[in-house]
C-alpha positions as CSV (number, residue, x, y, z in Angstrom):
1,X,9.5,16.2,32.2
2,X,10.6,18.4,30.1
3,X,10.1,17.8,25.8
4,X,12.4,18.4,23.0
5,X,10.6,20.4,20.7
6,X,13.1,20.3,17.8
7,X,12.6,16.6,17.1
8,X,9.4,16.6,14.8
9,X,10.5,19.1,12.6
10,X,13.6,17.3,11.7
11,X,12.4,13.7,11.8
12,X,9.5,14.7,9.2
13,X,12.1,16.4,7.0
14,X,13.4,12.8,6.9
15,X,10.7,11.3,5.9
16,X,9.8,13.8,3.2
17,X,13.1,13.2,2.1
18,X,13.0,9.4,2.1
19,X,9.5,9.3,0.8
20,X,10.8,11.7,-2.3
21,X,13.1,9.8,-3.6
22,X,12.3,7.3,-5.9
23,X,13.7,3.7,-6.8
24,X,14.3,3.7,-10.3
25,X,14.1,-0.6,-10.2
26,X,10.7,-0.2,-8.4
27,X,8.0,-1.6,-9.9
28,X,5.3,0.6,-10.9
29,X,1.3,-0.1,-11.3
30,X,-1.2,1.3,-12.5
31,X,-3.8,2.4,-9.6
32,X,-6.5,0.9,-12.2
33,X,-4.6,-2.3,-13.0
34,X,-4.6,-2.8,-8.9
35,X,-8.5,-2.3,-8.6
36,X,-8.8,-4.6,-11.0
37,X,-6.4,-7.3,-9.8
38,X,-8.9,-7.1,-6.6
39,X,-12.1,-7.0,-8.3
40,X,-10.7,-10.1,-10.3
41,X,-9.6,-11.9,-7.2
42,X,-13.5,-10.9,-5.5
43,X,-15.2,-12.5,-8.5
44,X,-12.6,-15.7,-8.7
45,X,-13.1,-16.6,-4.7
46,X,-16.7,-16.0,-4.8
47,X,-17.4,-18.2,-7.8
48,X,-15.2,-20.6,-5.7
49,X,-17.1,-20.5,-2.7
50,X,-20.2,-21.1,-4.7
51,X,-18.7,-24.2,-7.0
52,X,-17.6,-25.6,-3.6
53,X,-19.0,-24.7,-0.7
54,X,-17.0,-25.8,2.7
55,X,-20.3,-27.0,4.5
């Protein structure tokens, strides 16, 4: 079979193009407010599971 050899050239220029433009409505985080928000939930559901263990 023969390939196309055009097609990834202009498929990732979509994406680039799709991935640069930004959503001026999007909401925006801080990378340290989301490691937070996980290290919070890691402490809350460990304490949990050792106030009230299942077994």
């Amino acid at each position: 079979m023969a390939k196309k050899k055009g097609e990834g050239f202009q498929s990732a220029a979509g994406l680039i193009r799709y991935f640069d433009s930004e959503d001026e409505k999007a909401l925006k985080l801080s990378p340290w407010l989301v490691v937070g928000l996980i290290v919070a939930a890691v402490v809350i559901i460990s304490w949990l599971s050792y106030a009230y263990p299942m077994g």
